[in-house]
HTML snippet that shows the backbone in 3Dmol.js (N, CA, C, O; Angstrom):
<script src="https://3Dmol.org/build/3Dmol-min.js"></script>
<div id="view" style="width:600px;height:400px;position:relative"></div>
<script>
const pdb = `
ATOM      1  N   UNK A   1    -181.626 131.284 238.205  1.00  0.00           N
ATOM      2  CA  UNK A   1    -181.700 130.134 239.092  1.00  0.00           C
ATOM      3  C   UNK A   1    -180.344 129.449 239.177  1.00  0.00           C
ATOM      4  O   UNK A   1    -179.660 129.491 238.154  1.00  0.00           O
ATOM      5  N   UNK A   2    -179.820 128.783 240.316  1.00  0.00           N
ATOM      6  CA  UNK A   2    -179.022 128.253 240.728  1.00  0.00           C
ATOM      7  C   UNK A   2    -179.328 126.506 241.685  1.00  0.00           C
ATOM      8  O   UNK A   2    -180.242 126.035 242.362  1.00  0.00           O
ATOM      9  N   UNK A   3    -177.989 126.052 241.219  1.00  0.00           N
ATOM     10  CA  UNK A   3    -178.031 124.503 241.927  1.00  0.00           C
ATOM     11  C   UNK A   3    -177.704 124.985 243.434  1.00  0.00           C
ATOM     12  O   UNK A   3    -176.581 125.488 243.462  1.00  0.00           O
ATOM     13  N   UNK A   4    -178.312 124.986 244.641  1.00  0.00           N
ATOM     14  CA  UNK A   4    -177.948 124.696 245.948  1.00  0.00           C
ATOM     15  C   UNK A   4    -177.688 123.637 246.087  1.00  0.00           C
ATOM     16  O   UNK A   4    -178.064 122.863 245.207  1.00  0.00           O
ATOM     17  N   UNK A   5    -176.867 123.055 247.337  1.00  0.00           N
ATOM     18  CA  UNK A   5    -176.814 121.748 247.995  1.00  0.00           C
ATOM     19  C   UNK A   5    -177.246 122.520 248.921  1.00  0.00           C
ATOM     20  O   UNK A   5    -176.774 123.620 249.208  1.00  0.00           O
ATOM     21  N   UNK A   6    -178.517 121.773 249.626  1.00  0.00           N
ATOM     22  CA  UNK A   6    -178.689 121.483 250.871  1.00  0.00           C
ATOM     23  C   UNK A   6    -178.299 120.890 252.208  1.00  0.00           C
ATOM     24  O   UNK A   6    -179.209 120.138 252.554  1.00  0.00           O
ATOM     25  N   UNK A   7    -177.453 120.912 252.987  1.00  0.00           N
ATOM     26  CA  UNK A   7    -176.796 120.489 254.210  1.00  0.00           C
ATOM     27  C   UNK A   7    -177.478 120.486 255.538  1.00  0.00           C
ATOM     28  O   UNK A   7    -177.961 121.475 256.088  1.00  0.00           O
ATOM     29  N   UNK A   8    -177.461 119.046 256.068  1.00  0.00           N
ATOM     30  CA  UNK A   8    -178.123 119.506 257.467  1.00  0.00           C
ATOM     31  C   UNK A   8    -176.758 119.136 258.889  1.00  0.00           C
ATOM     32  O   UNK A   8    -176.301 118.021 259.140  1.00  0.00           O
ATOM     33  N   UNK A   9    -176.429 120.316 259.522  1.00  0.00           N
ATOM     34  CA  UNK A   9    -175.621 119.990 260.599  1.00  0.00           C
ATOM     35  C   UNK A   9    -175.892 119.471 261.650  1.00  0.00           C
ATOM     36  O   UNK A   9    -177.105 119.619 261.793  1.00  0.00           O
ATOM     37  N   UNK A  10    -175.402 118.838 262.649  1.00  0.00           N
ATOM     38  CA  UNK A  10    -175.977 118.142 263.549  1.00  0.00           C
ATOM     39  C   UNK A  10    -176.161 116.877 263.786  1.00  0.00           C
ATOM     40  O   UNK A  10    -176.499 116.385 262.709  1.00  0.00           O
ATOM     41  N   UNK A  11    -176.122 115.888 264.774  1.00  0.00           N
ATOM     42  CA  UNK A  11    -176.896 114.672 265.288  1.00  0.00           C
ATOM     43  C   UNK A  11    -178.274 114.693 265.610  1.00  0.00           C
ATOM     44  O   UNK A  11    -178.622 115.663 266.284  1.00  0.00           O
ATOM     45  N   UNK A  12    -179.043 113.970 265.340  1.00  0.00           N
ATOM     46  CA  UNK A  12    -179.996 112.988 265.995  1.00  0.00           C
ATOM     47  C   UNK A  12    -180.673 111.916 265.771  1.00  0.00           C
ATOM     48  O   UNK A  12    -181.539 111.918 264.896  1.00  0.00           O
ATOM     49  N   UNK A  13    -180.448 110.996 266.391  1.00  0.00           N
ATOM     50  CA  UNK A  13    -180.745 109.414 266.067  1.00  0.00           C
ATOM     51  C   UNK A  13    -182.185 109.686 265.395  1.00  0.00           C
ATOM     52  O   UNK A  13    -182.489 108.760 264.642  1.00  0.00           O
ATOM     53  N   UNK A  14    -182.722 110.252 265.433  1.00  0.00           N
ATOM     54  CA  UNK A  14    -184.206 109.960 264.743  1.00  0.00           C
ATOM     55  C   UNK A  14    -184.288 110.677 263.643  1.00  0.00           C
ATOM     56  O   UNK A  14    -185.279 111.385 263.465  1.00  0.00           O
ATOM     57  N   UNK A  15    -183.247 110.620 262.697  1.00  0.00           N
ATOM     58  CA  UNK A  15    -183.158 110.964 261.036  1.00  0.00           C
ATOM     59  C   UNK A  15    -181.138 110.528 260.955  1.00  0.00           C
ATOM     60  O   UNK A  15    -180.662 111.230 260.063  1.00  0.00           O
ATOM     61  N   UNK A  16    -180.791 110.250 261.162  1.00  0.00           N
ATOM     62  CA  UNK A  16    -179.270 109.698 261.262  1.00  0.00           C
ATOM     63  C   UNK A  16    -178.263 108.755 261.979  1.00  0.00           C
ATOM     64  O   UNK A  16    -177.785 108.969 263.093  1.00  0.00           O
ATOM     65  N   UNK A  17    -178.051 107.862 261.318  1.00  0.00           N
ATOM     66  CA  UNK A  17    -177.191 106.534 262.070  1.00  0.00           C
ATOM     67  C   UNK A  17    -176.228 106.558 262.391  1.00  0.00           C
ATOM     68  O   UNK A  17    -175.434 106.999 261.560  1.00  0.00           O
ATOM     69  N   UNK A  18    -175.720 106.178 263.587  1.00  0.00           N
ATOM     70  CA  UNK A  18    -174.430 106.557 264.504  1.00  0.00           C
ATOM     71  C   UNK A  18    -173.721 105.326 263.963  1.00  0.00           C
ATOM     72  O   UNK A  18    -172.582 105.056 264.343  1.00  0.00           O
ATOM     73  N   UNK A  19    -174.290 104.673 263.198  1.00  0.00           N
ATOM     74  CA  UNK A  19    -173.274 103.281 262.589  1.00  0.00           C
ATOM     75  C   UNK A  19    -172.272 103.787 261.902  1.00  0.00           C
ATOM     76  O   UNK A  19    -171.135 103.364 262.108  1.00  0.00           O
ATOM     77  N   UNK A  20    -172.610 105.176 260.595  1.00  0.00           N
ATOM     78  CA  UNK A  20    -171.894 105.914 259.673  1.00  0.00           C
ATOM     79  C   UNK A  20    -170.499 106.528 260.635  1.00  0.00           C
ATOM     80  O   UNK A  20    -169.366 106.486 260.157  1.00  0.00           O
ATOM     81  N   UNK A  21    -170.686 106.918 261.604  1.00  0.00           N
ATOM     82  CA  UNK A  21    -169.376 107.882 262.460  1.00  0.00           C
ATOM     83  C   UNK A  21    -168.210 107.079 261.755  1.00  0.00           C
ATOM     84  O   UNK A  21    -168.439 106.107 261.035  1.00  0.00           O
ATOM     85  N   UNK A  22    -167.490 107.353 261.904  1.00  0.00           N
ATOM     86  CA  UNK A  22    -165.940 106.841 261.556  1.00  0.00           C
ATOM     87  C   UNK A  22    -165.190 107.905 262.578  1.00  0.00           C
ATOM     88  O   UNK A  22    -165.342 109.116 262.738  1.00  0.00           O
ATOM     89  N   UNK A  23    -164.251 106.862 263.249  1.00  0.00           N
ATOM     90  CA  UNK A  23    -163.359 107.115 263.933  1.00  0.00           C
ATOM     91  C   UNK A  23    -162.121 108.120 264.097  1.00  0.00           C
ATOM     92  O   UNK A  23    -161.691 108.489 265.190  1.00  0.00           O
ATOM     93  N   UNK A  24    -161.561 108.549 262.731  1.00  0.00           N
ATOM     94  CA  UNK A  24    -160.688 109.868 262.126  1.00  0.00           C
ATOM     95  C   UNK A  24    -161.178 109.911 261.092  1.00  0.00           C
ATOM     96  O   UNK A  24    -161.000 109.088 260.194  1.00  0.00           O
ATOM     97  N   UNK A  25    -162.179 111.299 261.028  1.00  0.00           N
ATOM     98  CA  UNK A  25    -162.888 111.697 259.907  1.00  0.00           C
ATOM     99  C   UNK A  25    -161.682 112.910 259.496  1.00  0.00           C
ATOM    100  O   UNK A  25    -161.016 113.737 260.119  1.00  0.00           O
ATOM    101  N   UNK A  26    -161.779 112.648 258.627  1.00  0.00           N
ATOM    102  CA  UNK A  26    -160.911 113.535 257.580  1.00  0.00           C
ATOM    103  C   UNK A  26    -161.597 114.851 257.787  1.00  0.00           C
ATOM    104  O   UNK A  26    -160.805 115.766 258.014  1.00  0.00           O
ATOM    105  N   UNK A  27    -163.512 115.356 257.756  1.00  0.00           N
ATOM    106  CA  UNK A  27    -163.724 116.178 257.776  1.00  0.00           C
ATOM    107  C   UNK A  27    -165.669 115.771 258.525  1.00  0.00           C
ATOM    108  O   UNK A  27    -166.119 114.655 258.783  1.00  0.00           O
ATOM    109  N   UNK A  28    -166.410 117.187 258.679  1.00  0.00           N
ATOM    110  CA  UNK A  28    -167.384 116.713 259.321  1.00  0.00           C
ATOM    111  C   UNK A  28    -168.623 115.915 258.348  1.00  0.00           C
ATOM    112  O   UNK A  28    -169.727 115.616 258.804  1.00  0.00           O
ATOM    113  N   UNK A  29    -168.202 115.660 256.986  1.00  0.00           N
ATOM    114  CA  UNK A  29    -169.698 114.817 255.766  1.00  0.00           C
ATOM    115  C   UNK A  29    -168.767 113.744 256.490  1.00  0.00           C
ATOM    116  O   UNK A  29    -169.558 113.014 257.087  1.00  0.00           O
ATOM    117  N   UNK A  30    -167.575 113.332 256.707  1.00  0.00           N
ATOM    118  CA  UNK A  30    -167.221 112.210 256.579  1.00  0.00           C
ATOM    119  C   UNK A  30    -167.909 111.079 258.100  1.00  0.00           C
ATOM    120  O   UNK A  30    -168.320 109.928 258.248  1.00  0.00           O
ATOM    121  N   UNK A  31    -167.692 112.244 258.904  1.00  0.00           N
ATOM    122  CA  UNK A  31    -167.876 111.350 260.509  1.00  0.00           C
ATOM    123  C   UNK A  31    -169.284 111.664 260.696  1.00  0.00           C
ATOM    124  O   UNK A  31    -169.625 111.744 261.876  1.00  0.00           O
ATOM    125  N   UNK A  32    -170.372 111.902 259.637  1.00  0.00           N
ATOM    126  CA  UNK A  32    -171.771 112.015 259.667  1.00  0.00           C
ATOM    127  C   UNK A  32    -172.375 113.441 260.626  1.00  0.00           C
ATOM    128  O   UNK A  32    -173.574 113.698 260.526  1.00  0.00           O
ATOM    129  N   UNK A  33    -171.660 114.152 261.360  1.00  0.00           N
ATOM    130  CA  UNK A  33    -172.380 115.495 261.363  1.00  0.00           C
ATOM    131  C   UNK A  33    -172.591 116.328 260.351  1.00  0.00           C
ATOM    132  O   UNK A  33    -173.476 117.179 260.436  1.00  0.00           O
ATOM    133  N   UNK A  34    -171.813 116.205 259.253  1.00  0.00           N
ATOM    134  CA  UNK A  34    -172.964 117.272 258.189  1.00  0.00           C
ATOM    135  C   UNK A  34    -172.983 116.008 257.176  1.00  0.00           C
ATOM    136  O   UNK A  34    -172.166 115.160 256.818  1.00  0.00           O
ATOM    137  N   UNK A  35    -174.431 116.341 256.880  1.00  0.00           N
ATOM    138  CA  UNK A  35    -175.230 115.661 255.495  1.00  0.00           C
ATOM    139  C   UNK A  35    -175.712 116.084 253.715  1.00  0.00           C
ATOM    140  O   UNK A  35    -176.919 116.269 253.560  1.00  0.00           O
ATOM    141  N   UNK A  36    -175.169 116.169 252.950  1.00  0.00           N
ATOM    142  CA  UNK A  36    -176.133 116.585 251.849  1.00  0.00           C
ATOM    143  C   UNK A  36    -177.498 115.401 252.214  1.00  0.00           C
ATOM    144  O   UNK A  36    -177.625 114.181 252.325  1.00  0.00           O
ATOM    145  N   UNK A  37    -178.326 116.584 252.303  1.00  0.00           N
ATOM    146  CA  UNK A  37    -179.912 116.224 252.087  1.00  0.00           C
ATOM    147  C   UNK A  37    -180.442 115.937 250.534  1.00  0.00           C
ATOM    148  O   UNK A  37    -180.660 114.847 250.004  1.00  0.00           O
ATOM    149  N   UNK A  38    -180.594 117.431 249.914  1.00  0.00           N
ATOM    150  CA  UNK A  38    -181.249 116.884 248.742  1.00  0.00           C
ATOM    151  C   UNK A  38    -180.448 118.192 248.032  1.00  0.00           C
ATOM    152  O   UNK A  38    -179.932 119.109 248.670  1.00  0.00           O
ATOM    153  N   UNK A  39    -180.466 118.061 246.556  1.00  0.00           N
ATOM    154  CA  UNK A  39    -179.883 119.261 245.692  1.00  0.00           C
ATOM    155  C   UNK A  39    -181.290 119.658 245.000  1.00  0.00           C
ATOM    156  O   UNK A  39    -182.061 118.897 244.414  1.00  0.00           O
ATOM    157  N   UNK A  40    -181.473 121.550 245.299  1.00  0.00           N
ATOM    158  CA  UNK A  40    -182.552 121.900 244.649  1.00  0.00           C
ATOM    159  C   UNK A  40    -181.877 123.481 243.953  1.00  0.00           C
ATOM    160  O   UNK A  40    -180.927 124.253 244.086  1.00  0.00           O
ATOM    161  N   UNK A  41    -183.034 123.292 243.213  1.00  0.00           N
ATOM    162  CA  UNK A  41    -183.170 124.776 242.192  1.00  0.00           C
ATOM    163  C   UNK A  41    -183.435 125.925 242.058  1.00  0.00           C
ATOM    164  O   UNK A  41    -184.240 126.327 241.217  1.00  0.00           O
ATOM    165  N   UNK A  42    -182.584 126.925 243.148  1.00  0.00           N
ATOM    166  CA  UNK A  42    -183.537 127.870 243.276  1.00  0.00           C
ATOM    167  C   UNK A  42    -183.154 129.281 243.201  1.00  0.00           C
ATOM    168  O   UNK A  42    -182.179 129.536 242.494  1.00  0.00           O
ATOM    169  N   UNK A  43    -183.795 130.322 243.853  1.00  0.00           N
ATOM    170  CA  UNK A  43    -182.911 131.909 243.062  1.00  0.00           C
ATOM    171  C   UNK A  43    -182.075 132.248 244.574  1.00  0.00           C
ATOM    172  O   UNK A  43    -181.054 132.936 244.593  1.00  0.00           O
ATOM    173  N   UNK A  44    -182.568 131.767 245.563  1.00  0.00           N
ATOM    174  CA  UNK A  44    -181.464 131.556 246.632  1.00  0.00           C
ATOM    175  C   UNK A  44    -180.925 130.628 247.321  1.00  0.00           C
ATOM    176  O   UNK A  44    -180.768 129.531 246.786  1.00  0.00           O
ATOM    177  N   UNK A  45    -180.586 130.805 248.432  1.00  0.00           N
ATOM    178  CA  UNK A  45    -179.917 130.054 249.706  1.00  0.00           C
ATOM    179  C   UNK A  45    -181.178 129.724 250.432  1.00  0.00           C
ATOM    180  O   UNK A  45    -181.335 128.513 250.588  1.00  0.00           O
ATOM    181  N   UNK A  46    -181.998 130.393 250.854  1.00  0.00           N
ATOM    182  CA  UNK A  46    -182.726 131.025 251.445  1.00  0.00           C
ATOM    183  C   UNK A  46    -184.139 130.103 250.787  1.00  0.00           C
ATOM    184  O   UNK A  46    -184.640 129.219 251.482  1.00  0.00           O
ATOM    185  N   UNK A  47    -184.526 130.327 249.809  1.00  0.00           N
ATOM    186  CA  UNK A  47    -185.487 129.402 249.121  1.00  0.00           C
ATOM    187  C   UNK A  47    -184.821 127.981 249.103  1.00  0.00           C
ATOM    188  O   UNK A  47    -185.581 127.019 249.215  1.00  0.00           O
ATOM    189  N   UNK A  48    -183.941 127.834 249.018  1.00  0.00           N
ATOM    190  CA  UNK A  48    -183.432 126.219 248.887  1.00  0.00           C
ATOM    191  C   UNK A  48    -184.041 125.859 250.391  1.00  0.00           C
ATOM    192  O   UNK A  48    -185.177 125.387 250.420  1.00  0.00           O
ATOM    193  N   UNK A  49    -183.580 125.992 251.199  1.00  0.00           N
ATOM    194  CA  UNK A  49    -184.179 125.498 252.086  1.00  0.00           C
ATOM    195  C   UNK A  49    -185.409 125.540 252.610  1.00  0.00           C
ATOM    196  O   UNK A  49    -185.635 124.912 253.644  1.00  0.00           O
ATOM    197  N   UNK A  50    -186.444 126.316 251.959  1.00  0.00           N
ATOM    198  CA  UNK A  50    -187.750 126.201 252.305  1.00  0.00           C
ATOM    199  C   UNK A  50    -188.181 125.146 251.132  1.00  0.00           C
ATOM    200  O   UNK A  50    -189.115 124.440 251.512  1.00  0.00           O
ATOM    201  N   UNK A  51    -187.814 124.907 250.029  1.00  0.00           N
ATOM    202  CA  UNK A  51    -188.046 123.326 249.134  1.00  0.00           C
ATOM    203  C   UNK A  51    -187.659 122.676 249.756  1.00  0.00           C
ATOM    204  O   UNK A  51    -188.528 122.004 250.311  1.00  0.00           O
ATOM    205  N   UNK A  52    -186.602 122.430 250.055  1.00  0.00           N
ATOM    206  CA  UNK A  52    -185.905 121.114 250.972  1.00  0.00           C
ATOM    207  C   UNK A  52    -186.927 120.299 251.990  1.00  0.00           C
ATOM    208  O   UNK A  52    -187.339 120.758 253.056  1.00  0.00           O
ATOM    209  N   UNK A  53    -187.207 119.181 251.523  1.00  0.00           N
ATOM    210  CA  UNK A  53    -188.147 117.920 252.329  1.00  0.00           C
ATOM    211  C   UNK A  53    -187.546 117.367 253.450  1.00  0.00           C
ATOM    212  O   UNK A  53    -188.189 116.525 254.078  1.00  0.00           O
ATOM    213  N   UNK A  54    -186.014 117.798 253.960  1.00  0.00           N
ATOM    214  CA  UNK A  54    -185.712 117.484 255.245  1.00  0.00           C
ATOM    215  C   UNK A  54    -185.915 117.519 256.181  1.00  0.00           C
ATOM    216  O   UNK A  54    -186.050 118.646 256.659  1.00  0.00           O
ATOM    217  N   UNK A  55    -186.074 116.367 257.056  1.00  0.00           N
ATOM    218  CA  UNK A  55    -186.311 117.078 258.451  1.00  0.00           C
ATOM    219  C   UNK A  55    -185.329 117.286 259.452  1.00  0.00           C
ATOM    220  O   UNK A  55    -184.284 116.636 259.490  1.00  0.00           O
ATOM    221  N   UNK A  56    -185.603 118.092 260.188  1.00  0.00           N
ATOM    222  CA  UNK A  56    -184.355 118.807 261.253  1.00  0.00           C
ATOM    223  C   UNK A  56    -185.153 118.662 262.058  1.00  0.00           C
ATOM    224  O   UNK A  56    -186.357 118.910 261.985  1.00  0.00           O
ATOM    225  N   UNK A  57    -184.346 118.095 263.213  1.00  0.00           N
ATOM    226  CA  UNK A  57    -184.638 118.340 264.955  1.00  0.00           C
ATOM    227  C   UNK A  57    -184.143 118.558 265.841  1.00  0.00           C
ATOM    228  O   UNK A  57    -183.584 117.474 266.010  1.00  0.00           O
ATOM    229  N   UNK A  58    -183.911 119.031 266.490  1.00  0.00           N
ATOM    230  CA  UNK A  58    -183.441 119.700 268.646  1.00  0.00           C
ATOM    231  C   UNK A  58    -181.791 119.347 267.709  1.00  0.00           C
ATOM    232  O   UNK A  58    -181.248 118.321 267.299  1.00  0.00           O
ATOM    233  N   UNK A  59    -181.565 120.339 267.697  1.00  0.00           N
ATOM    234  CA  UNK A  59    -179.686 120.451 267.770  1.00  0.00           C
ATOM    235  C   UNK A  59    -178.799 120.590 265.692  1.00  0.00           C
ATOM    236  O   UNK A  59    -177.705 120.652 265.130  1.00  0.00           O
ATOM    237  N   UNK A  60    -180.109 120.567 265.434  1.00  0.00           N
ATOM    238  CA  UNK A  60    -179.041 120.462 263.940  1.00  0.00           C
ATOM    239  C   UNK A  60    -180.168 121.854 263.108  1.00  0.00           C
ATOM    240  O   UNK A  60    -181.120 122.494 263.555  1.00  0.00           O
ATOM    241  N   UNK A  61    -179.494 121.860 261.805  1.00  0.00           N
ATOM    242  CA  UNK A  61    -180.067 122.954 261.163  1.00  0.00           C
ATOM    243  C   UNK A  61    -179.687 122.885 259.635  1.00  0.00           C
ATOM    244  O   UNK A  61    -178.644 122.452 259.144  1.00  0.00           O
ATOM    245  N   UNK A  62    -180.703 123.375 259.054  1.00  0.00           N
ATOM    246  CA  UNK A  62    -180.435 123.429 257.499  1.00  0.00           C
ATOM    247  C   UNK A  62    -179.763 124.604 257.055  1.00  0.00           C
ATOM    248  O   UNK A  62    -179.925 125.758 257.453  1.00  0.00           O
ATOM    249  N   UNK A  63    -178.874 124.104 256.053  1.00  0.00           N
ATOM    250  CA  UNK A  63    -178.204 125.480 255.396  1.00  0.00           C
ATOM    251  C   UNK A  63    -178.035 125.283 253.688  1.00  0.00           C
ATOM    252  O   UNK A  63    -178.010 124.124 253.273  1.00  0.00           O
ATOM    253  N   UNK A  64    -177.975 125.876 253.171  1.00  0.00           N
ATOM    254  CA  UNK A  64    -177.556 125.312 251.151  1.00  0.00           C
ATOM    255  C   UNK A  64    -176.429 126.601 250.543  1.00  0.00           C
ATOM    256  O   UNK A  64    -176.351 127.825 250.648  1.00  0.00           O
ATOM    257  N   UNK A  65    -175.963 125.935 250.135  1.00  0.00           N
ATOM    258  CA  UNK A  65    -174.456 126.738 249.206  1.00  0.00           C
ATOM    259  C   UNK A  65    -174.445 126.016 247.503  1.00  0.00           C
ATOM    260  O   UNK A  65    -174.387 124.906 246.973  1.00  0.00           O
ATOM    261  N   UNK A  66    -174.543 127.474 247.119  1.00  0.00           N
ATOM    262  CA  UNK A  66    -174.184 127.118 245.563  1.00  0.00           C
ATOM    263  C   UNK A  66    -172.574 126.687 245.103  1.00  0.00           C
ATOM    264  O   UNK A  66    -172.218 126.194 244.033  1.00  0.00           O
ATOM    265  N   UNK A  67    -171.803 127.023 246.204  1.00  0.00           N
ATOM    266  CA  UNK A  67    -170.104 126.677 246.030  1.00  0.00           C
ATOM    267  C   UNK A  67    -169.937 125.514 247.128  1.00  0.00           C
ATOM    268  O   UNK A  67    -169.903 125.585 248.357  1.00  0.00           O
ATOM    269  N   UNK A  68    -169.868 124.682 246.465  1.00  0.00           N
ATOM    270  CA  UNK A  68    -169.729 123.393 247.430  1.00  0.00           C
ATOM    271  C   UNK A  68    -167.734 123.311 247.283  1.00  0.00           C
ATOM    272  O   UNK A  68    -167.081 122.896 248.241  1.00  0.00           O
ATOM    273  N   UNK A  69    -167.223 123.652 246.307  1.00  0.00           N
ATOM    274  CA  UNK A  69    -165.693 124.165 246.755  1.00  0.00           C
ATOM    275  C   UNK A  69    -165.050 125.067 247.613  1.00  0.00           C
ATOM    276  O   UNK A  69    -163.876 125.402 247.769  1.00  0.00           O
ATOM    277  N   UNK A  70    -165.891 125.310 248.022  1.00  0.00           N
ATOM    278  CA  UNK A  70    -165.407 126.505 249.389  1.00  0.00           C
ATOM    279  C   UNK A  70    -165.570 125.743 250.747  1.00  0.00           C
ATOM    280  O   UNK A  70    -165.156 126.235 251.797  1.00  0.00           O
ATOM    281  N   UNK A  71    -166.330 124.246 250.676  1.00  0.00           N
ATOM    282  CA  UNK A  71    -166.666 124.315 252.293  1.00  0.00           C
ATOM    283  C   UNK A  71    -165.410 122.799 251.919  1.00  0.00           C
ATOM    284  O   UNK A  71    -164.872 122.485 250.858  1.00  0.00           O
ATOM    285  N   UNK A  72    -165.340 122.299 253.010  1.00  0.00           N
ATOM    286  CA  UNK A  72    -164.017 121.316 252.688  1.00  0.00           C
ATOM    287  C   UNK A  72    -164.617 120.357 252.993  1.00  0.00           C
ATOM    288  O   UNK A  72    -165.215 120.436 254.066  1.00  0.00           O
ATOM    289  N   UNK A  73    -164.732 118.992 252.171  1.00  0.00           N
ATOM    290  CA  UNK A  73    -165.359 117.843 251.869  1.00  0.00           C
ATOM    291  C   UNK A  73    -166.538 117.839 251.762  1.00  0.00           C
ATOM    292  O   UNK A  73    -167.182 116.932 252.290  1.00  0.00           O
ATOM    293  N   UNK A  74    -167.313 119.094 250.876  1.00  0.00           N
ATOM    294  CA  UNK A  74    -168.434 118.902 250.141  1.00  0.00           C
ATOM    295  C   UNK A  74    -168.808 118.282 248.942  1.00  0.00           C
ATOM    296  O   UNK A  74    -169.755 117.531 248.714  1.00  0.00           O
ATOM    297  N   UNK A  75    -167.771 118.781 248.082  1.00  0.00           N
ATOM    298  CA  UNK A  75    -167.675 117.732 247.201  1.00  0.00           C
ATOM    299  C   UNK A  75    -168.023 116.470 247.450  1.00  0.00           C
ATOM    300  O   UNK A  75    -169.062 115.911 247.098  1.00  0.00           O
ATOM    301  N   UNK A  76    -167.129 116.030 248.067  1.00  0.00           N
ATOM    302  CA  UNK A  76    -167.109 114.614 248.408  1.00  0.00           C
ATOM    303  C   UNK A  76    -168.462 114.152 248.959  1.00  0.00           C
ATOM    304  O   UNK A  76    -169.075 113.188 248.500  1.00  0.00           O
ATOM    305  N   UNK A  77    -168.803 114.774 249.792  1.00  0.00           N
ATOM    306  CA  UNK A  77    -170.333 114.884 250.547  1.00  0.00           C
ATOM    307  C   UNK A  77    -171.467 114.787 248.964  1.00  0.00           C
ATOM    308  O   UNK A  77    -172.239 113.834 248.850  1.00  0.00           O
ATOM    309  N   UNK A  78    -171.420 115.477 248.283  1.00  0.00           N
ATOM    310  CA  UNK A  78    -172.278 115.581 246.752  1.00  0.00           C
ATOM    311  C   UNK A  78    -172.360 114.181 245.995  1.00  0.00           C
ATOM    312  O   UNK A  78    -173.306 113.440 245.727  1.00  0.00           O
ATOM    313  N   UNK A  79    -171.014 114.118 245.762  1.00  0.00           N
ATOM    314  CA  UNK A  79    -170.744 112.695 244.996  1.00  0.00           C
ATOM    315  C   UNK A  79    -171.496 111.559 245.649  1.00  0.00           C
ATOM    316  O   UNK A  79    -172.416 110.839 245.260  1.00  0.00           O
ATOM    317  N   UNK A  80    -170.806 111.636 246.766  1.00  0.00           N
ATOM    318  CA  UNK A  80    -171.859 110.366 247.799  1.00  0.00           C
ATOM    319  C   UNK A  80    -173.200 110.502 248.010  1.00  0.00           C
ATOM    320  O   UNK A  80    -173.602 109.570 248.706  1.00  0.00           O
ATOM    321  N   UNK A  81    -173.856 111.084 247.778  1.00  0.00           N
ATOM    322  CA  UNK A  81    -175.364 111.967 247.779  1.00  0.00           C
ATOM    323  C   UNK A  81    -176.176 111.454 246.183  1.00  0.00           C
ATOM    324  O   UNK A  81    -177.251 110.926 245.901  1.00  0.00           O
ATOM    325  N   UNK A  82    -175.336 111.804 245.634  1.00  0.00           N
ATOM    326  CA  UNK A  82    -175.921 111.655 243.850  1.00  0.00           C
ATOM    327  C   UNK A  82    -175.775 109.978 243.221  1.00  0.00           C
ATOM    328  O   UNK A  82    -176.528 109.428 242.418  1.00  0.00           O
ATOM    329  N   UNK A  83    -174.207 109.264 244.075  1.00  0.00           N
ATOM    330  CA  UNK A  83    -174.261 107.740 244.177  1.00  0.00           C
ATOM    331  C   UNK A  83    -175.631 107.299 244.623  1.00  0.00           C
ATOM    332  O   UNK A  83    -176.364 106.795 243.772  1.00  0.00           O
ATOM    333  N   UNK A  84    -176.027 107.421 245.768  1.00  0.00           N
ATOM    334  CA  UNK A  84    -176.992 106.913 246.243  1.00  0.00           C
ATOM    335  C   UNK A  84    -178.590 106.917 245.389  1.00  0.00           C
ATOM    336  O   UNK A  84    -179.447 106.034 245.438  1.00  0.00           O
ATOM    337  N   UNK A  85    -178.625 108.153 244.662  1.00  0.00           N
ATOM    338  CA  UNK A  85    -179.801 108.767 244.433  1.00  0.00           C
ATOM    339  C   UNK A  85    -180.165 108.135 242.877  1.00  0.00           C
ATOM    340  O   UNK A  85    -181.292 108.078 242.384  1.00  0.00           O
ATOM    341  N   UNK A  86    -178.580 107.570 242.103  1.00  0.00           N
ATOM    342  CA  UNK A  86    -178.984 107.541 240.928  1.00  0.00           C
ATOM    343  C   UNK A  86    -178.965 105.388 240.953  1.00  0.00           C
ATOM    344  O   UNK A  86    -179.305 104.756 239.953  1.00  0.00           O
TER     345      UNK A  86
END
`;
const viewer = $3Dmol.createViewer("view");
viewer.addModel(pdb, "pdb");
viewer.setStyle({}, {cartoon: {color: "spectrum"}});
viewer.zoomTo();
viewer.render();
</script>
């Protein structure tokens, strides 16, 4: 078993606030098109997102990566995710 992060890409006002955008996002967690959703436990990519309690609608999509150092400002995306949660 492995830690996924869960990510959802995309806009839509009816699960995400256009208040968050920022004006020169350094990267896309920052200007609110991609989200860490939730971090789960599982033997894939593939199963992470069928645990995942997110909802997705018309234009965005779930994805999960066990290397959150490979995608650029995931990290950062995590930290801010786990602030909130703890």
């Amino acid at each position: 078993m492995a830690t996924y992060y869960v990510i959802r890409d995309g806009f839509n006002a009816a699960n995400q606030s256009a208040m968050r955008a920022e004006q020169n996002p350094k990267n896309n967690y920052e200007r609110g098109y991609s989200k860490v959703v939730e971090i789960v436990d599982a033997e894939s990519a593939e199963q992470a997102v069928q645990e995942c309690s997110a909802t997705c609608y018309n234009g965005q999509k779930l994805w999960a990566t066990d290397k959150p150092g490979k995608h650029r400002g995931l990290t950062w995306a995590i930290r801010a995710y786990e602030r909130r949660m703890y």
